[in-house]
C-alpha positions in Angstrom: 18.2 33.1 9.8 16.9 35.8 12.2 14.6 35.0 15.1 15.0 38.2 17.1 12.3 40.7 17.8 9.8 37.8 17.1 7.1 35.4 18.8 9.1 32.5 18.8 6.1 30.0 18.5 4.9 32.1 15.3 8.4 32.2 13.5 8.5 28.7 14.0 5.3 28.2 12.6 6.2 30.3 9.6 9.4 28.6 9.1 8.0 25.1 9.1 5.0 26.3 6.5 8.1 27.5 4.3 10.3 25.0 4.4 7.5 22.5 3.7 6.6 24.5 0.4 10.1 22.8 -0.8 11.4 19.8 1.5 14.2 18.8 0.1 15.8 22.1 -1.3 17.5 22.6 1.8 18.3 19.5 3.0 22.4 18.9 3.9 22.6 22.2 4.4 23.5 24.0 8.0 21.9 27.4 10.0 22.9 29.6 12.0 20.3 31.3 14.4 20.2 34.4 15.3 17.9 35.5 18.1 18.9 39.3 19.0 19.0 40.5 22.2 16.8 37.0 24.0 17.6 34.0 24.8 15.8 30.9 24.1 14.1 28.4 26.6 15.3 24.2 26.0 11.9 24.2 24.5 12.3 26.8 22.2 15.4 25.1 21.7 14.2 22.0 21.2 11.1 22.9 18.4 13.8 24.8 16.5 15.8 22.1 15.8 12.7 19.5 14.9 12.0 21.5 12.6 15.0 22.2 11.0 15.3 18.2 11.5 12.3 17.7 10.0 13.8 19.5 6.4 17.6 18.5 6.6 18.7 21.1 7.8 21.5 20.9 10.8 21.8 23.8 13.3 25.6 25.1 13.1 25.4 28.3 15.4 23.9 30.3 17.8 23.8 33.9 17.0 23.3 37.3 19.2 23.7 39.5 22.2 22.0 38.1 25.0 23.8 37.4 28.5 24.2 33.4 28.8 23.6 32.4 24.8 27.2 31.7 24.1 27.0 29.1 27.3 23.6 27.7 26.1 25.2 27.2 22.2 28.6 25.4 23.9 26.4 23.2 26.2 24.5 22.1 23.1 27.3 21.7 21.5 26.9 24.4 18.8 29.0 27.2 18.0 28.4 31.1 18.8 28.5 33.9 16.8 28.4 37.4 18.4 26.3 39.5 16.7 27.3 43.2 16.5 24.4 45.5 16.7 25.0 48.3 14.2 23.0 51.7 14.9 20.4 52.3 12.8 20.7 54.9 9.8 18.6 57.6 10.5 15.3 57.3 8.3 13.8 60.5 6.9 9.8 61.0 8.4 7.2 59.9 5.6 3.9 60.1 5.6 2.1 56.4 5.3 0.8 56.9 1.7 4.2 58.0 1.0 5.6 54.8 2.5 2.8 52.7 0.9 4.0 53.6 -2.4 7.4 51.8 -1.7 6.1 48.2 -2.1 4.1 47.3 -5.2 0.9 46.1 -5.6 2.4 42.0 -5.8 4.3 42.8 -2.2 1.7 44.1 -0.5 -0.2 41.3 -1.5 2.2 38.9 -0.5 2.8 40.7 3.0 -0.9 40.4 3.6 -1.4 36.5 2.5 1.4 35.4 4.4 0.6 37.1 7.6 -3.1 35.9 7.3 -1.7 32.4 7.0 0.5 32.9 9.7 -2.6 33.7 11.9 -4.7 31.2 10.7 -2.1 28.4 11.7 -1.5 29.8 14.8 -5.2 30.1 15.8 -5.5 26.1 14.3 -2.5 24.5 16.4 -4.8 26.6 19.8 -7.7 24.5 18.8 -6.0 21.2 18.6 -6.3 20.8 15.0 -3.9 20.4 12.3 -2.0 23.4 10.9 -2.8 22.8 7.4 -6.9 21.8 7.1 -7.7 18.7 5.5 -9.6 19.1 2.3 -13.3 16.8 1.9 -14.5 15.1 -0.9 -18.1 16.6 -1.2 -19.2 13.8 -3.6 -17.2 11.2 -4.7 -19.0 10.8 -8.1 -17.8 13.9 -8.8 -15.1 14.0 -11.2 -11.9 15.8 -10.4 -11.0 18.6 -13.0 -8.1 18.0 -15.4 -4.9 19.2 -14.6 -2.2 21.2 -16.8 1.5 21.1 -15.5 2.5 24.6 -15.6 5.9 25.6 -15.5 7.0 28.9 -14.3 10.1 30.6 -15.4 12.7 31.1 -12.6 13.3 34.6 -10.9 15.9 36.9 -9.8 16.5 38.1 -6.7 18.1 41.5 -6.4 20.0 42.4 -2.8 20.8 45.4 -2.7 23.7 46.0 0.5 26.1 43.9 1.8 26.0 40.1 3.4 27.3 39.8 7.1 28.5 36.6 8.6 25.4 34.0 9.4 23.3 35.9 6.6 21.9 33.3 3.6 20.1 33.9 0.5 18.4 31.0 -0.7 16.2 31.4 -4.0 15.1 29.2 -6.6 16.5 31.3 -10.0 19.1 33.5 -10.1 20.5 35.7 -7.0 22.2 39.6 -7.8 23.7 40.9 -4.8 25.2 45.0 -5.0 27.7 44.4 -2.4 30.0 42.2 -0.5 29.2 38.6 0.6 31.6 38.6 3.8 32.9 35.3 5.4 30.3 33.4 6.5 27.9 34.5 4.3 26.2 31.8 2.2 24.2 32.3 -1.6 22.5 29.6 -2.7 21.0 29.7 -6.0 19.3 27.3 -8.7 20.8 29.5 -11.6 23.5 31.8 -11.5 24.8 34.3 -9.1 25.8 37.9 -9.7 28.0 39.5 -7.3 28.6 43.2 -8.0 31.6 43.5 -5.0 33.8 41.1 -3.2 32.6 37.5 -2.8 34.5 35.9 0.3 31.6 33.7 1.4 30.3 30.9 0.1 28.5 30.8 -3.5 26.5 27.6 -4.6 24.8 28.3 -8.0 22.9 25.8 -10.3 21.3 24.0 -6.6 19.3 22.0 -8.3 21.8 20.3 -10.5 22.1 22.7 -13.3 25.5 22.9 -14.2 25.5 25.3 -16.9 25.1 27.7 -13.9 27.5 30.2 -13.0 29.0 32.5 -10.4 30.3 36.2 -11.6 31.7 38.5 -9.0 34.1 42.2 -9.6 36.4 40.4 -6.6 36.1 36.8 -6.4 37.4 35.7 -3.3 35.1 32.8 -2.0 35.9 30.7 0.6 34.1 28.0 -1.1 32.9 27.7 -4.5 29.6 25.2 -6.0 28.6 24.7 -9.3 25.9 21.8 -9.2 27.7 18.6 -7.4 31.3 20.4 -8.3 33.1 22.0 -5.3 36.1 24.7 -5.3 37.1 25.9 -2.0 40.1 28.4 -1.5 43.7 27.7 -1.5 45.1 28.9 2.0 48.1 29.5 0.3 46.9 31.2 -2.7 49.1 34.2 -3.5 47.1 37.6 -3.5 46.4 39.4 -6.7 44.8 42.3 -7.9 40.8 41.8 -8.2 39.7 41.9 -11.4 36.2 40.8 -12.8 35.8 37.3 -12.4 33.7 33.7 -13.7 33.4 30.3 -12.6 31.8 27.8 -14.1 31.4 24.1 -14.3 34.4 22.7 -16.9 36.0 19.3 -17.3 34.8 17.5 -14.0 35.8 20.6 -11.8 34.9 24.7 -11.6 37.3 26.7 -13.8 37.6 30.4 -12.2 39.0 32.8 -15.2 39.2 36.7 -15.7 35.5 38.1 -17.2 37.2 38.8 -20.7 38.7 35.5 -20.9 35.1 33.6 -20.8 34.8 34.1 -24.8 38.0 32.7 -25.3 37.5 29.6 -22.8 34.2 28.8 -24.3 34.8 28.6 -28.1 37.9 26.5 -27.3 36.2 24.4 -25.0 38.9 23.8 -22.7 40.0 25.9 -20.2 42.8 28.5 -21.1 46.9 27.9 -20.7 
């Protein structure tokens, strides 16, 4: 999670409206912060970590460049992660319609609601009142209209580069990453996960207990592997082979990693293969 270049008040704000929109989907798990080139004041500090409190979530790490943040994370008793600040690749001028035309017509939509929101709650918590407003009965005759439970298919999300350390992709559906997931890079996905490069992070597919789910990757070298409540994490010992496409999946009261072109095989026996 990245808090640098920010208001640090308003990306609080915004991270406690989103992790509110789904309370317990990250709960047990751990962040790392990464705040750039500043470096936070205790109370800062302090409303960070109520709010990842508040949803379950524990702070791990302290992430980024500034003089004195590696003291601040070991007298709080968190780790730090220097962040290495990669230059920029140079980006070819456009002209604004040009660049318009990169984000469809349901981004730009959701780039405008959520920094209206973002506003409104900011301007709310100035006036004293509650961020989110309280809705009023306006008669209470009135009969509430009926409801229908709607449910929407899961989505993917496409990532297209490579996962540093401290980076996390959380999504409710499947995740496709064209890349590598480096150490210390987390996926964390409802349904399956796609890696098209070399998976040395940590991959935790079917989140919400699914455990049909599965994780594919060309080189699958995680440090940990979860398929629902099942956990895999890597042998220290493990000789190294050559990487060929690989699957795990959910088999038997563990996760059963095997070769892409072996899946067929594994599945119509229904036990994993000698």
């Amino acid at each position: 999670m990245s808090l640098s270049e920010r208001d640090f008040e308003e990306a609080c704000d915004e991270l406690e409206a989103r992790l509110a929109e789904q309370p317990s989907f990250y709960r047990g798990s751990s962040a790392v912060v990464n705040f750039g080139d500043a470096c936070p004041s205790d109370a800062v500090l302090a409303r960070l970590r109520g709010v990842l409190d508040g949803a379950g979530i524990s702070l791990r790490a302290l992430s980024g460049s500034a003089g004195g943040l590696a003291d601040l994370a070991h007298e709080r008793g968190l780790d730090y992660e220097a962040s290495a600040t990669a230059p920029a690749p140079p980006v070819p001028p456009a002209a604004p319609s040009e660049s318009q035309m990169q984000l469809s017509d349901a981004a730009r939509s959701l780039v405008a609601d959520f920094a209206g929101a973002r506003g409104d709650i900011a301007q709310r918590r100035r006036r004293g009142e509650a961020s989110v407003p309280r809705l009023r009965s306006e008669s209470r005759s009135a009969r509430p209209p009926a409801l229908h439970v709607v449910e929407a298919a899961p989505g993917t999300l496409y990532h297209p580069g490579t996962l540093r350390g401290g980076q996390v992709l959380h999504h409710t559906g499947n995740i496709v990453v064209v890349g590598d997931v480096n150490p210390g890079a987390e996926l964390v996905a409802t349904g399956d996960i796609v890696v098209f490069g070399r998976l040395r992070g940590i991959a935790h597919a079917g989140a919400g207990g699914d455990e049909t789910a599965r994780i594919y990757a060309l080189d699958l070298s995680a440090t940990q592997l979860r398929i629902a409540t099942f956990i895999a994490a890597e042998q220290e010992n493990k000789p190294r082979r050559t990487a060929v496409p690989e699957a795990a999946l959910a088999r038997d009261g563990g996760i059963l990693v095997l070769p892409l072109d072996r899946l067929g095989e594994a599945e119509n026996a229904g036990a994993a293969p000698a």
